[in-house]
C-alpha positions in Angstrom: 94.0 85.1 77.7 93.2 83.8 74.2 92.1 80.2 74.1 93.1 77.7 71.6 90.9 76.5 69.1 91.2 73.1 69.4 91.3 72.6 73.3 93.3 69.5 74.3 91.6 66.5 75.0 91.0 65.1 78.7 91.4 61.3 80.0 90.6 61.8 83.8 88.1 60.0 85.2 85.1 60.9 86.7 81.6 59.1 88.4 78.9 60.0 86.2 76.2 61.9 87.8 73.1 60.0 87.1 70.5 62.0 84.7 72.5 65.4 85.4 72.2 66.0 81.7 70.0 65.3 78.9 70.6 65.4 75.1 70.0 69.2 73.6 70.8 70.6 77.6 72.7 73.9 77.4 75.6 73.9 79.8 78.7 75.6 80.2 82.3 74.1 80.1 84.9 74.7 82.5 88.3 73.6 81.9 91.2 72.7 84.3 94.0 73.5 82.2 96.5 76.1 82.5 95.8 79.2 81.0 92.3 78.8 80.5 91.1 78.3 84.4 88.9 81.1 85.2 87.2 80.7 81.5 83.3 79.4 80.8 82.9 78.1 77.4 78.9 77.4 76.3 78.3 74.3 74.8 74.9 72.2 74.4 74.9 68.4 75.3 75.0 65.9 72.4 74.5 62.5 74.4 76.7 60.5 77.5 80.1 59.3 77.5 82.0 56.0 78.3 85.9 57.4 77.9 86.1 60.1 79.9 83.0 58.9 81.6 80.6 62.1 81.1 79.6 64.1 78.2 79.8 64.9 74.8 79.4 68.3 74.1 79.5 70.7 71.0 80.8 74.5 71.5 78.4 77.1 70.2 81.8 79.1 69.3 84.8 76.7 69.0 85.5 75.2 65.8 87.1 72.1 64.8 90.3 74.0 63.3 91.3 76.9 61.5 89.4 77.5 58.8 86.1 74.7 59.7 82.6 75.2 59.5 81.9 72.4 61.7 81.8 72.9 65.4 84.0 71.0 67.9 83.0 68.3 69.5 84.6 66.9 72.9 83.7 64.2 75.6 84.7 65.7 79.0 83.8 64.7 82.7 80.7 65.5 84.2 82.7 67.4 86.9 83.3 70.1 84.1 80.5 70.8 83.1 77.2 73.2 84.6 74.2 74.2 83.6 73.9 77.9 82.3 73.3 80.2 84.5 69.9 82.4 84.2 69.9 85.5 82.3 71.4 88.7 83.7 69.4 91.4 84.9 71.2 93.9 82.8 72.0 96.4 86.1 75.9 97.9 86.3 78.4 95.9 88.7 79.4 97.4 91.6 83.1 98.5 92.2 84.2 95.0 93.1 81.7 93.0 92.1 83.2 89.4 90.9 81.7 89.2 87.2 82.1 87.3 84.1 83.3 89.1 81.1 82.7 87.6 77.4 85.8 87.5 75.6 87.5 85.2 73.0 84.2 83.2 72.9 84.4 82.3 77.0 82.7 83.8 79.7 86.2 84.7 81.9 85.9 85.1 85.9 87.3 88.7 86.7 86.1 91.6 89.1 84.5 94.8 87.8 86.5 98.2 88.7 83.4 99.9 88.4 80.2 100.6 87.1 79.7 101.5 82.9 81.0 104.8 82.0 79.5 107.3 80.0 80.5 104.9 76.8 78.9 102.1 78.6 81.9 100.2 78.8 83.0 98.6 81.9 86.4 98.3 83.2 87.7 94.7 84.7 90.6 93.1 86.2 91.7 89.7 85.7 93.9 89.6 89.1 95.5 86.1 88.3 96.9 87.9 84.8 96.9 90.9 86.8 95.4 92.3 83.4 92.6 95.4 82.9 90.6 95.0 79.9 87.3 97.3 79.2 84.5 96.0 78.0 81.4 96.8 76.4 78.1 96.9 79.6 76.5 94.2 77.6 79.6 91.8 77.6 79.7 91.5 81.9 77.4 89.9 83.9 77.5 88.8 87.8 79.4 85.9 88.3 77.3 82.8 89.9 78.5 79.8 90.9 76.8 76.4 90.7 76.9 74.5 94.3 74.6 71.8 95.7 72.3 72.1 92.5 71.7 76.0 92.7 72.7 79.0 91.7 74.7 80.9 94.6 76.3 84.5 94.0 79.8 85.3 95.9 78.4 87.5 98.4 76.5 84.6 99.7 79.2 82.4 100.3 82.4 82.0 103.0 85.8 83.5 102.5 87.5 80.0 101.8 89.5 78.8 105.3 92.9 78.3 103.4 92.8 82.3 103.1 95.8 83.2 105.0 95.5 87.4 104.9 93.0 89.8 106.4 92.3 93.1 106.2 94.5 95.5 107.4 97.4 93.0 107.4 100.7 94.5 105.6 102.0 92.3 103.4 104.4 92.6 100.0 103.1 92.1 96.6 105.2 90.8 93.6 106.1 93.6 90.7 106.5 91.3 87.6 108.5 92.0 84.5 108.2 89.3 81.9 106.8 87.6 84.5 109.6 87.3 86.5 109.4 88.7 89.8 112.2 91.6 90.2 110.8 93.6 93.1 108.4 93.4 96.2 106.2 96.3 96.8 105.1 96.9 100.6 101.0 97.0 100.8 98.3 96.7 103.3 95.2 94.6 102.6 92.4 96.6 102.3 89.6 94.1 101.1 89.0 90.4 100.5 87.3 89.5 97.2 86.2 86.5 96.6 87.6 83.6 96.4 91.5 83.6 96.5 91.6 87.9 95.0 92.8 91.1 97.6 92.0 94.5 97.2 95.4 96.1 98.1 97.2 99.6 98.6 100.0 100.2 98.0 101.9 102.8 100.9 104.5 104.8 98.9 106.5 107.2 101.5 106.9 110.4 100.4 107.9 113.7 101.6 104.4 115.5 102.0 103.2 112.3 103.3 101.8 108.7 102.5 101.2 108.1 98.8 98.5 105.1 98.1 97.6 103.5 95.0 95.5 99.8 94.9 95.2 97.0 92.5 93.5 93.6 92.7 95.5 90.6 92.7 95.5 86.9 93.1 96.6 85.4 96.7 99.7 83.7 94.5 101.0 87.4 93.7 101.2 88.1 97.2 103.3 86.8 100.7 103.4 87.9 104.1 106.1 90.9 105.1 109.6 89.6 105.0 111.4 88.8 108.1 111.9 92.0 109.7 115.4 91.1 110.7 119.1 91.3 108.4 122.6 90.8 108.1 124.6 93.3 110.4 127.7 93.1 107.6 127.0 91.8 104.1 129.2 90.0 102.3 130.4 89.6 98.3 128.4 87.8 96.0 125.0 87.9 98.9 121.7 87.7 97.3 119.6 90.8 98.7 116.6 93.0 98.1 117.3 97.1 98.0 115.0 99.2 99.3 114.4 102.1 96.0 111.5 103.3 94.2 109.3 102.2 96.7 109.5 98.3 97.1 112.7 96.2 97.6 114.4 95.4 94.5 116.2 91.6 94.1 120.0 91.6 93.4 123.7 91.5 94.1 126.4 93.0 96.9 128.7 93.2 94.2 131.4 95.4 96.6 131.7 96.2 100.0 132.7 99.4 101.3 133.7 100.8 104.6 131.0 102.8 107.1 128.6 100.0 106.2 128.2 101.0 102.3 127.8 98.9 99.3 127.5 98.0 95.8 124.5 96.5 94.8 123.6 95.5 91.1 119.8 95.0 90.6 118.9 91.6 89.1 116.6 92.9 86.6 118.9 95.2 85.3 122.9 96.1 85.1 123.5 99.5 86.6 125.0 98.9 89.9 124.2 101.4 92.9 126.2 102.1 96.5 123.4 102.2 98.9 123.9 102.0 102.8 123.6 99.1 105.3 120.2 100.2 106.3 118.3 99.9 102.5 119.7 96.8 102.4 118.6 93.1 103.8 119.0 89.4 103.3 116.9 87.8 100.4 114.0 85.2 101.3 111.2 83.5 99.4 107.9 82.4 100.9 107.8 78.8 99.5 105.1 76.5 101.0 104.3 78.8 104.4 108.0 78.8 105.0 110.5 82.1 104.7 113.7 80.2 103.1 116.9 82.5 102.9 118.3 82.6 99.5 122.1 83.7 100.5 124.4 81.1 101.5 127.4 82.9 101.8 127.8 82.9 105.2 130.8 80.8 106.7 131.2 78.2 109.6 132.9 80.2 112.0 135.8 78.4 113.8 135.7 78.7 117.5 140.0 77.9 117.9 142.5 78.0 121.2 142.0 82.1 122.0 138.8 82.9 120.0 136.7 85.5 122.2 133.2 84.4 122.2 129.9 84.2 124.0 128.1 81.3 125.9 124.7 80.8 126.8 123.0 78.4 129.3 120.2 76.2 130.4 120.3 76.7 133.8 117.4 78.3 135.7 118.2 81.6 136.4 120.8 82.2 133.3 118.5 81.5 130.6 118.6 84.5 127.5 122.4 85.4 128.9 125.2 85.3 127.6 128.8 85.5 129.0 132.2 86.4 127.3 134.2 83.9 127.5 137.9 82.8 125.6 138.1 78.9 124.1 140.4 77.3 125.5 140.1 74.2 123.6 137.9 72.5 121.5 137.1 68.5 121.2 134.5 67.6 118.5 131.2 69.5 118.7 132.6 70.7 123.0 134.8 73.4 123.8 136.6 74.3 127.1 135.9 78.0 127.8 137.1 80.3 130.3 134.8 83.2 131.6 135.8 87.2 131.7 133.6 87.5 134.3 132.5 84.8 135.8 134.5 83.2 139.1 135.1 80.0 140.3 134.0 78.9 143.2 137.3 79.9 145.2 136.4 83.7 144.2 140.0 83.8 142.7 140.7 82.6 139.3 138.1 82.7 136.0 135.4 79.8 136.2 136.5 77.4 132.9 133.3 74.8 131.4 133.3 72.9 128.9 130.4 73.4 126.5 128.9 72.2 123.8 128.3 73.9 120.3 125.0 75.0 120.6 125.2 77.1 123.3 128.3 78.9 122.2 128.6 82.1 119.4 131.1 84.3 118.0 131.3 88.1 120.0 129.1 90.2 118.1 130.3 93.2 116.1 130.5 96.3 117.1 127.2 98.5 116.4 127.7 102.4 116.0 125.1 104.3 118.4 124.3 107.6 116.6 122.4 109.9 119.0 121.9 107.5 121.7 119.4 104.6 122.4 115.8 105.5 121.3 112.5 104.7 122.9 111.7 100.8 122.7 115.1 100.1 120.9 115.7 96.4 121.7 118.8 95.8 123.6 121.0 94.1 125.6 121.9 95.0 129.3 125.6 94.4 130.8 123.7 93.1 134.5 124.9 90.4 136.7 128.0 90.0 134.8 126.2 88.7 132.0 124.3 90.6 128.8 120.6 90.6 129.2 118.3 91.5 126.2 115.7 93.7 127.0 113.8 97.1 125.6 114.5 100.6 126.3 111.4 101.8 128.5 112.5 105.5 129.0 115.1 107.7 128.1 116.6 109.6 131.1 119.2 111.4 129.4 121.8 110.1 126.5 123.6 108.8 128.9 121.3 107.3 131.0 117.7 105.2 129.8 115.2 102.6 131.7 115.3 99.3 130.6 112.6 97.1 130.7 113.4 92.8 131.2 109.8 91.1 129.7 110.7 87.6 131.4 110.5 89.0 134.8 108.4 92.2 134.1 110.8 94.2 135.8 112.6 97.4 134.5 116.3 99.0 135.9 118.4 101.7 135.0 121.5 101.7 133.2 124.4 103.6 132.0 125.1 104.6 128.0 128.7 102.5 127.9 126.0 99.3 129.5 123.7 98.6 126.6 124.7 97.8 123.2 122.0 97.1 120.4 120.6 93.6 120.1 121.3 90.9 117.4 121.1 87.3 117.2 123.1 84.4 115.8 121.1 83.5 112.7 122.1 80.9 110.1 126.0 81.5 110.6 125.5 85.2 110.5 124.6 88.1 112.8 121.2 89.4 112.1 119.2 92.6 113.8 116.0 94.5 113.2 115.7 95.9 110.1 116.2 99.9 111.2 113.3 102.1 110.2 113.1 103.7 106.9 113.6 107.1 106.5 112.6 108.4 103.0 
């Protein structure tokens, strides 16, 4: 958070705001440069300037260099510059309140953790650094911002639009080591600070219950819950995120073992683990709005002369079934299938279609149920000599269960050896929900 001395000089352009500032004017500066956003340095107006078009300003604090008695002088646009903001009145911050702490001879923008303590120093939280420094009371004051030529206080102003969380939403928040992110940490919004800062809490599962602890971060620390969804079998060399410790860790399948185990090496460090299929999923990164999966290891399947798979259609009535079927042959992006179950229309030998690549999958793997279906499991329904996705509603016995068809609001019984669990053809691999975790 230290500033240079010399900060570096500024060509950008800017319109001149017309008798805005007069010679001898205290004002404050505030840079747009990287590492020292956030900070408000005080500086008194020495006259106008031609290149940047703006000001010349001398710092009360910064000097020219190391080791100079002579103050620095810098022309900057008028667009980074304000007038000082009135005295404080002196009062403790509230838990939350966005302040300004003096430190390294800059006023920085940070959020108070609470009021002075018996000391009278006052803890705050820089939640772009995601640092906690404590200061003394005298060294904090409320944080104002200078819009339409007056002085307005956060409170008074709008949660900016591009905010895309909300209170209560669970999201994941970056754990940083060297700044490098190695882990995401699940967490549920539980305030929005102005302008681009959350209030979060962390939800820990232990044994005697729900352990929660909070920090204040910046929006760029945090995305939205990754897709709830992963690989059914994970391969060598697949980039995933471990569930341990509390938050999913970023690494390696380094082995694959058999009853869905495997060896995972961590990225941020080299003792490798064997952790089951269900701590396990597929790595993605929130880049731009957009979930992008990391792991590329997946291959093309080839759908070849007796290759048992499954084929969707178009048709009114069939959509969101698929059939079995067996390639019979395949001709650039068609293929000729024959159905297991479906006739032709003399009732006597197998209907055969040809296809075409998009409507056709590999037969998905085998899932072990362990103690039956469970309530609102989703799955999919051998009906109509087709398989149907759809939800268990109700579960007669563990042989037996309701399930429940949202397209048509309708709900039928079914026997155990008629349902199987539901995945989808995702990216060249087969991909489920994410099975609860039990801790």
């Amino acid at each position: 958070m230290r500033p240079p001395r010399t900060p570096r000089r500024r060509d950008a352009a800017s319109p001149q705001t017309a008798g805005a500032f007069n010679p001898g004017d205290p004002v404050e500066v505030l840079p747009d440069e990287p590492g020292l956003r956030g900070a408000h340095f005080a500086a008194v107006v020495v006259g106008p300037s031609t290149k940047p078009r703006g000001y010349t300003v001398e710092y009360d604090a910064l000097l020219e260099s190391e080791g100079s008695d002579r103050k620095l002088r810098e022309a900057l646009p008028a667009r980074s510059l304000r007038p000082r903001p009135p005295p404080a009145s002196g009062e403790a911050p509230a838990a939350h309140a966005v302040v300004d702490a003096l430190h390294d001879d800059a006023w920085w923008l940070g959020v108070a953790l609470g009021g002075a303590d018996g000391a009278g120093k006052v803890k705050v939280c820089f939640p772009e650094t995601r640092e906690v420094m404590e200061f003394d009371a005298a060294d904090i004051r409320p944080h104002l911002e200078w819009a339409g030529g007056e002085w307005r206080s956060p409170d008074s102003m709008e949660i900016p639009k591009t905010m895309p969380y909300t209170k209560g939403m669970q999201i994941e928040v970056s754990k940083l080591e060297d700044d490098s992110v190695v882990a995401w940490l699940p967490a549920v919004v539980a305030k929005i600070i102005w302008k681009n800062n959350l209030l979060v809490e962390y939800t820990v599962s232990k044994s005697d219950g729900i352990a929660l602890s909070e920090e204040i971060v910046d929006v760029k620390h945090v995305r939205p819950c990754s897709p709830q969804a992963s690989a059914i079998r994970f391969c060598m060399n697949d980039e995933v995120e471990a569930f341990q410790g509390g938050g999913w860790w970023l690494g390696v399948i380094t082995d694959v073992h058999p009853e869905l185990k495997y060896t995972f090496k961590p990225a941020h460090l080299g003792v490798e683990v064997q952790l089951s299929q269900k701590l396990l999923r597929l790595r993605y990164d929130w880049v731009d709005g957009q979930w992008i999966q990391e792991s590329q290891n997946a291959l093309k399947p080839k759908f070849t002369q007796g290759v048992k798979v499954e084929v969707c259609s178009d048709d009114e009535g069939f959509r969101g079934a698929w059939f079995e079927a067996t390639v019979l042959k395949s001709a650039g992006s068609k293929f000729l299938v024959e159905y297991a179950t479906l006739k032709a229309d003399d009732e006597t030998k197998p209907l055969t279609e040809a296809v075409e690549a998009r409507h056709i999958r590999p037969s998905p793997p085998h899932i072990p149920v362990v103690d039956g279906f469970k309530l609102l499991d989703e799955v999919d329904a051998f009906c109509n000599d087709g398989w149907w996705v759809g939800v268990v509603s109700k579960v007669i016995s563990n042989q037996k269960y309701m399930v429940y068809f949202r397209p048509w609001k309708e709900e039928m019984e079914f026997e155990h050896g008629q349902l199987r669990f539901h995945s989808d053809w995702m990216g060249g691999r087969w991909m489920r929900a994410s099975p609860a975790l039990e801790m």
